[in-house]
N, C-alpha and C positions, 0 to 999 in steps of 0.2 A: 266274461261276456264272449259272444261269439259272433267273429268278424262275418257282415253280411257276406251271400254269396258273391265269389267272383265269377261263376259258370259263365261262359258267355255263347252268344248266338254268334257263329262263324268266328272266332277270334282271332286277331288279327295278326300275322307274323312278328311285327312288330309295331306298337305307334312310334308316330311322327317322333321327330325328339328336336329342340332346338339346343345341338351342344355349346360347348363353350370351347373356347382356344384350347390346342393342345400345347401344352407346354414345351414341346418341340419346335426346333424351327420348321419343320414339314410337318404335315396331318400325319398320323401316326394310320396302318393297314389295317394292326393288330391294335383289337381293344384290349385294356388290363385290366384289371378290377380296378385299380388306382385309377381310371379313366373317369367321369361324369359330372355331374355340374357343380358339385361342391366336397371338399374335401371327407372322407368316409371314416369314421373311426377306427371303422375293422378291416378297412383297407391295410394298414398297417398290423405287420405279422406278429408282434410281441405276445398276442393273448391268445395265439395256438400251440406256440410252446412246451414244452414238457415242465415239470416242477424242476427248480434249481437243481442241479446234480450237485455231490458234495464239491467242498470248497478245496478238498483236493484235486481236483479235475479240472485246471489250472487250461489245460488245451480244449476242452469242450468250453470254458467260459467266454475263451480265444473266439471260436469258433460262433456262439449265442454273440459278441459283441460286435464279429463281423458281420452277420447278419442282419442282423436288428440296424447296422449302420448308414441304411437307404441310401449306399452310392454305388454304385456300378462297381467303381473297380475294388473293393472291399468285399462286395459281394462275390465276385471272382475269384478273390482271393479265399472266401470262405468254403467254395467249392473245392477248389485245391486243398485246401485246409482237410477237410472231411475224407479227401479222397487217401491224402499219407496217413491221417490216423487209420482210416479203416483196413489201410495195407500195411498197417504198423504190427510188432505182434501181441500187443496189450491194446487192441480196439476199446474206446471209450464204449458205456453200453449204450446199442444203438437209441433207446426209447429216448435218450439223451441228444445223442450228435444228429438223427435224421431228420425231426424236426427245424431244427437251426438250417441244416441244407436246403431241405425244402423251403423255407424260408426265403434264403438266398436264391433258389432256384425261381421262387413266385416272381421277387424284385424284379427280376431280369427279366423275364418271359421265357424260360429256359426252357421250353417242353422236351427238347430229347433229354439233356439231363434229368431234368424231370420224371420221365418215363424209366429211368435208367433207376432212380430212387425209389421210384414204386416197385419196379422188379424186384430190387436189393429188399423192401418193406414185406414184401408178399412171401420174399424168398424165408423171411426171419420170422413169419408170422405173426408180423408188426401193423398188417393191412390186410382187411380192414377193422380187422379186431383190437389192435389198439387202438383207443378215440383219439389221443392226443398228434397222433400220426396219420391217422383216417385227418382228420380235421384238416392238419396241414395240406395234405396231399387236395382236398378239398380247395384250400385257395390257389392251391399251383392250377388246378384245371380252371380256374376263373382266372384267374390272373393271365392265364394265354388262352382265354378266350372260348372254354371248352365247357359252357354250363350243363349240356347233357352229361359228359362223364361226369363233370362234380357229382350232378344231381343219381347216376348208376351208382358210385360209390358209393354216395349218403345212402343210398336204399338199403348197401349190407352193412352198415356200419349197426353192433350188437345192440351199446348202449351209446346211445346218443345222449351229448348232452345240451347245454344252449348255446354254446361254442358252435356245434355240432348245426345247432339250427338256423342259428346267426348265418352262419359260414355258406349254409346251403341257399338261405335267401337272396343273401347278398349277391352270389355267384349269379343267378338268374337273372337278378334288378339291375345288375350292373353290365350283364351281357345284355340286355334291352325284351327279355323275357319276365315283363310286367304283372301279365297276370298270371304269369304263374309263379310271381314270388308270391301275389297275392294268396294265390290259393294254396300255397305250400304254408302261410302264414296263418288262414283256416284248420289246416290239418295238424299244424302244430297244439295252437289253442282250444282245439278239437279232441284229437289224439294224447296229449300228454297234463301234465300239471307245473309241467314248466312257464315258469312267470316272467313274461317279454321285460328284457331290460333297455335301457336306451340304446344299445348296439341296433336290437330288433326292429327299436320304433323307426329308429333313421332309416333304416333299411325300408323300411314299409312305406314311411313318406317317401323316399325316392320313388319307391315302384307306383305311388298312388302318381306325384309325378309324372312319370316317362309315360302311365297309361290314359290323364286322366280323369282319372276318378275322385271327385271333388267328395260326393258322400263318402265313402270310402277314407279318402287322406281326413276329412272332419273325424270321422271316428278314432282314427290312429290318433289325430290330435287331443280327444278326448280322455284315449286309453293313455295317452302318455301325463295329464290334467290328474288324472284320476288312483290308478295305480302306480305311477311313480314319484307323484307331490308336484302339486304346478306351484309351489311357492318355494321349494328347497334350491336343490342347486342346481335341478334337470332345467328348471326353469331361465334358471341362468348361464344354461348351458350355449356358450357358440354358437356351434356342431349344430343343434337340435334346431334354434333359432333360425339358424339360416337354412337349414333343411324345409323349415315353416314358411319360410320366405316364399324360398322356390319352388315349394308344393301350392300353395293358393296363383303362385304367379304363372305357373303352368296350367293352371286346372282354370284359370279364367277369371279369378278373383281377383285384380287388382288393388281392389279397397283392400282387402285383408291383409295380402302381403305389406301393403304400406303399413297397415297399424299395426302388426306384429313388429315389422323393422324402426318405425319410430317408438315402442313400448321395449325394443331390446337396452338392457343395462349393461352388455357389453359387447361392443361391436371388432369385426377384424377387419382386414382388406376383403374377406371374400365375402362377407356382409355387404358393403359400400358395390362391389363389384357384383351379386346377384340384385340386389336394388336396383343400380342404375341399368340392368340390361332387362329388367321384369319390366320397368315403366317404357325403357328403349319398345320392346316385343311387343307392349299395349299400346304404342301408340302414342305413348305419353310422351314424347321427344322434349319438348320443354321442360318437362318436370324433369327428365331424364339426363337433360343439361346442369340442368340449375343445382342436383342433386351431386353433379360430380364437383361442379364449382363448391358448393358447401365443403363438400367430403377435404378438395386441397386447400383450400382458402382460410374459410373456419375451422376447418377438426385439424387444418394440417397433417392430413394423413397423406402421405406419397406412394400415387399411386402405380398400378404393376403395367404390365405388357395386358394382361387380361383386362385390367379398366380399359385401357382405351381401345380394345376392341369394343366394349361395352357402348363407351362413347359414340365410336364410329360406328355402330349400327344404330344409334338412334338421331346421328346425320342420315344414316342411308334412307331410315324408314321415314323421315320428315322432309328429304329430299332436300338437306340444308350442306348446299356444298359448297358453298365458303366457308361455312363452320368446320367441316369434316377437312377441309387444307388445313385453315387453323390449329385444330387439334392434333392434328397427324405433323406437322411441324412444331408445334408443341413438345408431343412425345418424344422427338429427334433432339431436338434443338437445346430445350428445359430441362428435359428429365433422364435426356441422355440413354433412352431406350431404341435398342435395335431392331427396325421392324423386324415382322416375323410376315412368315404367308398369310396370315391371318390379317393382319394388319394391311396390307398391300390389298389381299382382298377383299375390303373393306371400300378401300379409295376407289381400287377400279370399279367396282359396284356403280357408289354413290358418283362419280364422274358421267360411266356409261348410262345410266339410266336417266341421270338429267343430258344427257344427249351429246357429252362431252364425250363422245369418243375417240377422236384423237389423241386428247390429252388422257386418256384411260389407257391409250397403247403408248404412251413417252412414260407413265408410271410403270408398265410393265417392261420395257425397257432400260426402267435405272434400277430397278432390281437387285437385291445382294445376292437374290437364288434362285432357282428354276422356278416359273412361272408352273402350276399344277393344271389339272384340267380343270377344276371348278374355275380357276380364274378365264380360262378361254371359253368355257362355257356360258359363265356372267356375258362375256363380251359377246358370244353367239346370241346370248338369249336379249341381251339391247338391241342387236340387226335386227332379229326377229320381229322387236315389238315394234322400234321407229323404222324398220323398212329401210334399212340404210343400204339395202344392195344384194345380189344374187352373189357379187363376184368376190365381198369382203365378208361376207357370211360364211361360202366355202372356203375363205380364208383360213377364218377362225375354228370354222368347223375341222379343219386338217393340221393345221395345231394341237385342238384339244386330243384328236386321236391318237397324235404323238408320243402322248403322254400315257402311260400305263396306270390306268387307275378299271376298278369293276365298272365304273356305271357309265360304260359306252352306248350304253342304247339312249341314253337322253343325248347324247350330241346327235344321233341320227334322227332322231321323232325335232328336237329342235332345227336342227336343217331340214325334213321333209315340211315343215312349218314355215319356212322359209318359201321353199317349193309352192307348194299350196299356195300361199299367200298369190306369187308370181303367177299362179295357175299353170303350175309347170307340171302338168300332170305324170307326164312319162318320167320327169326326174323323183317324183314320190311315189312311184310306182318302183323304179330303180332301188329306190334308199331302202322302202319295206323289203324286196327280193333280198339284198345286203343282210340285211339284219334278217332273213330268216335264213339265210345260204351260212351264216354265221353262229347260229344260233341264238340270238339275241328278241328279247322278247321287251318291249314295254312295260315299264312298271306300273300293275295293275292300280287304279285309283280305290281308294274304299273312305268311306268318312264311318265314325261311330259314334255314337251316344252313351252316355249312362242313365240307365234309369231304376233306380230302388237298390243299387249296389251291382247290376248285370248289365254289363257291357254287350250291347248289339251293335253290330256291323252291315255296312249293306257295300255293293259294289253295283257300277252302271249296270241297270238294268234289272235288279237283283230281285227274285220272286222267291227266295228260299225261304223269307221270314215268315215268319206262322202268321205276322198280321198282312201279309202283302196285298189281301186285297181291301181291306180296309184303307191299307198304305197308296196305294195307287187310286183308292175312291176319293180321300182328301187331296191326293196332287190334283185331278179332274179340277176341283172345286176350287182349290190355289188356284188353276191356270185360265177359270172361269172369272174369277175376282180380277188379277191379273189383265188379261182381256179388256178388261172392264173400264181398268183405269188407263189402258192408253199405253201397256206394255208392248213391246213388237222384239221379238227374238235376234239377240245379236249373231248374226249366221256367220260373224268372219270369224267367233269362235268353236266354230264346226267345219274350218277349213279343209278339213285333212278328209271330209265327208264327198266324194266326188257325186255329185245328186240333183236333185230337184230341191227346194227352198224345205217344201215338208217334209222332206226326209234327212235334213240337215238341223229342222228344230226337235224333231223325232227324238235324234242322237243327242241334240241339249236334255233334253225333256229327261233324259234317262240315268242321270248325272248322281254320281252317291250322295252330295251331301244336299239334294231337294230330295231324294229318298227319306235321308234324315231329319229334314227339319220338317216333311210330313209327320213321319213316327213320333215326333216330339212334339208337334201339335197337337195331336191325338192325346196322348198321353200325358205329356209336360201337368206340373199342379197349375191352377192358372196365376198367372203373375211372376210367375218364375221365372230366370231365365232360360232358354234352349242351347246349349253346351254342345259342340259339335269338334271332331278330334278327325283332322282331315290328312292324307298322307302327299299329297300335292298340293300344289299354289292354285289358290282357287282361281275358275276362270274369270272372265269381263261380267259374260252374260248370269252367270251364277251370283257373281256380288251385287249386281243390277238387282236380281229378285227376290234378294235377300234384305236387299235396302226396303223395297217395295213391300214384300213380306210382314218384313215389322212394323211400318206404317198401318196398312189392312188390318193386320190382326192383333194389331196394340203388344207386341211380344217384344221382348231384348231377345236378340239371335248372337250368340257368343260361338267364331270358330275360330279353331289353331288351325292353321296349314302349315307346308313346311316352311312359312318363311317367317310367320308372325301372328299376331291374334287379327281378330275383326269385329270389332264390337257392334252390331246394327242395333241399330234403336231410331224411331219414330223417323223413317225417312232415310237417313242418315248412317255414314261408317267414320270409326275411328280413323281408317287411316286417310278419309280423307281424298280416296280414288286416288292415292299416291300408292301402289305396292309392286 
């Protein structure tokens, strides 16, 4: 069968992604391929490997056991290892020893070694004409984060094989290049007669995941039903199970993911652990509680550092902060677990935004580690919302700049927000000149849809789409309706607009994802729900129209932003006007 298209109209650098704790006590710069929401099968290097070298080859076996033994200093050790045999004067043969390095080279993120392996591969005419060397070299450049070289490699690799295509998908799904693991997954099913094993499928459900794409991930779930026995042992597969989890849980399905996880006959900690953060991200906070009570009470399972961030964001998103002390003392106290940044960021959250922000700066001051800039920024974007002050806003604001991380332009668009509010015009006039004296730009908003397997995107204002004027004749007609029923434009969310009233609803009016949920009105089957894939925290006035929206037009409005889902339906939002 042949995976619908993924082509899409403007596509999107990357979507939205809600990750999960990094296993680090700090967020990690560099993504690895071992990085994303649930553990990857082929993350793990064993199945790029070369075939056994004979069992006389006693220091190459040395050499496969360091490697394959996912600890740092082993893996160091394997590098060393490689480096004396290969200056030794009976070199083991490379198609044997390169592999294992590269291996150890992936673990680590070792790109200059790495690069130094492909020379030595290219120089032996081992790259890219040997597969089993192309392959590995293949996850070294995923593994530190480099899915275009992967994907330059794979292109001269002679004979590929599903190693080969695994390896290439992965690389892209796991760098956060979605659809184009997608459509590398087309051109395989397309292009060859190679028959997707479950390596493939996981991969595929991740990438319908991170993009998405709910038709799309159904299909993968069917092709994995179909061509590899939904009754054998795929079925009873972890891995796969909870890839299913997190696939219907990202794409808006809620019901699904739940009956997929209570229909699993065999569950792990990262089962229990995508469950309770699927129901936490829907809204579902209670079920989201009661499901981790289950998991330690009933199943007795003890849970990790990643549950209870789990936990803790479905305090943050239910706004339940004597639950979330509770549990984060829990964690300490019970289970004897060290917060992590993750954890800390968690509390200050849920503190600052139920308005506790003193007591969200005495949590970041009892601290075991450097507070990051998401945490000062959490704390900037509470001023922001409760107005707490010009003069502890630039507080926070100059803190978070402290801190070396890329996404400096959101501390300044939330301090010019700040500004704005104040009516401090010259001081947002200042922050923009900064940030462009700087070079720093705004991160552009886009919302997308899926419809029939084709991902479209729009961004404020956006006339590129072939239906735009269709698109822009039903917003008319929304904001007729609208009108109608006693809507009136929240203008304090077009602060940053210096203007007149209509030229500050103008700049609402022009918002991606009312672009989107026109196009899916349009289009959508009817009864269906409209699925919306948003790269920012949707505004006031946009959840407002959305609530309103679904009431008029009798439609469920499903969007992901970056902070969580929104389910509207008949009036009404999951979260509740708490986000």
């Amino acid at each position: 069968p042949a995976l619908p298209s993924t082509q899409s109209h403007k596509p999107p650098p990357y979507p939205p992604h809600l990750p999960p704790p990094s296993p680090c006590p700090t967020r990690p710069r560099r993504r690895s391929a071992n990085d994303g929401p649930l553990p990857r099968r082929h993350a793990a290097p064993h199945h790029l490997l070369s075939p056994q070298p004979p069992l006389s080859s006693s220091s190459v076996q040395l050499l496969r056991s360091l490697a394959r033994s996912r600890r740092a200093d082993l893996a160091h050790r394997a590098l060393l290892l490689f480096r004396s045999l290969h200056a030794s004067p009976s070199p083991p043969p490379p198609h044997f020893s390169l592999p294992a390095a590269l291996s150890a080279a992936s673990f680590l993120s070792a790109l200059p070694e790495g690069r130094q392996l492909h020379a030595l591969a290219a120089k032996l005419a081992l790259a890219p004409a040997h597969t089993v060397v192309a392959n590995s070299l293949l996850h070294l450049y995923a593994s530190c984060g480099l899915p275009d070289a992967a994907l330059a490699l794979f292109r001269l690799i002679p004979a590929k094989s599903l190693v080969s295509w695994n390896t290439a998908i992965d690389a892209l799904a796991s760098n956060g290049d979605h659809l184009g693991a997608l459509d590398l997954f087309r051109e395989m099913q397309r292009d060859t007669t190679l028959p997707p094993d479950a390596y493939t499928v996981q991969s595929v459900l991740g990438a319908c995941a991170g993009a998405g794409a709910l038709s799309l991930g159904v299909y993968a779930h069917a092709l994995l039903l179909r061509q590899l026995g939904g009754h054998g042992d795929v079925s009873r597969d972890v891995l796969i199970n909870n890839s299913l989890v997190d696939l219907y849980g990202k794409c808006g399905a809620v019901e699904l993911a739940r009956q997929v996880f209570d229909r699993m006959p065999e569950r792990d900690i990262t089962s229990w652990n995508v469950a309770i953060l699927t129901l936490a991200n829907h809204g579902c906070v209670r079920e989201s509680v009661e499901l981790f009570d289950r998991m330690t009470r009933a199943e007795n399972v003890v849970p990790n550092a990643i549950t209870f961030v789990a936990v803790l964001s479905a305090c943050n998103h239910g706004g339940m902060v004597e639950e979330g002390r509770r549990y984060f003392e829990m964690m300490v106290s019970e289970y004897r677990i060290r917060p992590r940044i993750e954890h800390y960021g968690c509390m200050v959250d849920i503190l600052a935004r139920a308005g506790f922000i003193e007591e969200a700066l005495d949590v970041v001051s009892g601290m075991n580690c450097r507070p990051d800039a998401i945490i000062w920024r959490s704390l900037l974007d509470a001023c922001s919302r409760q107005n707490a002050g010009v003069e502890l806003s630039e507080a926070m604001a100059k803190l978070a700049l402290d801190v070396p991380d890329d996404a400096v332009s959101g501390v300044y668009v939330l301090l010019s927000r700040v500004y704005a509010f104040a009516q401090k015009w010259n001081d947002v006039g200042m922050v923009r000149r900064l940030m462009s004296d700087e070079g720093l730009k705004k991160e552009p908003g886009f919302s997308s849809i899926e419809m029939d397997g084709l991902v479209h995107q729009f961004v404020a204002g956006d006339t590129s789409h072939p239906w735009s004027e269709e698109i822009y004749a039903k917003l008319d007609e929304i904001e007729q309706r609208l009108a109608s029923s006693g809507y009136k434009p929240d203008l304090s969310e077009a602060r940053m607009v210096a203007g007149m009233d209509h030229t500050k609803g103008a700049a609402l009016r022009l918002h991606s994802e009312r672009l989107a949920i026109s196009f899916g009105l349009l289009k959508a089957t009817p009864g269906a729900p409209i699925r919306i894939l948003k790269n920012l925290r949707v505004c006031k006035d946009c959840h407002t129209i959305s609530k309103l929206i679904s009431e008029l037009y009798g439609v469920e409005i499903i969007v992901r932003d970056r902070i969580r889902f929104h389910h509207f339906k008949d009036g009404a939002c999951s979260c509740k006007d708490y986000w």
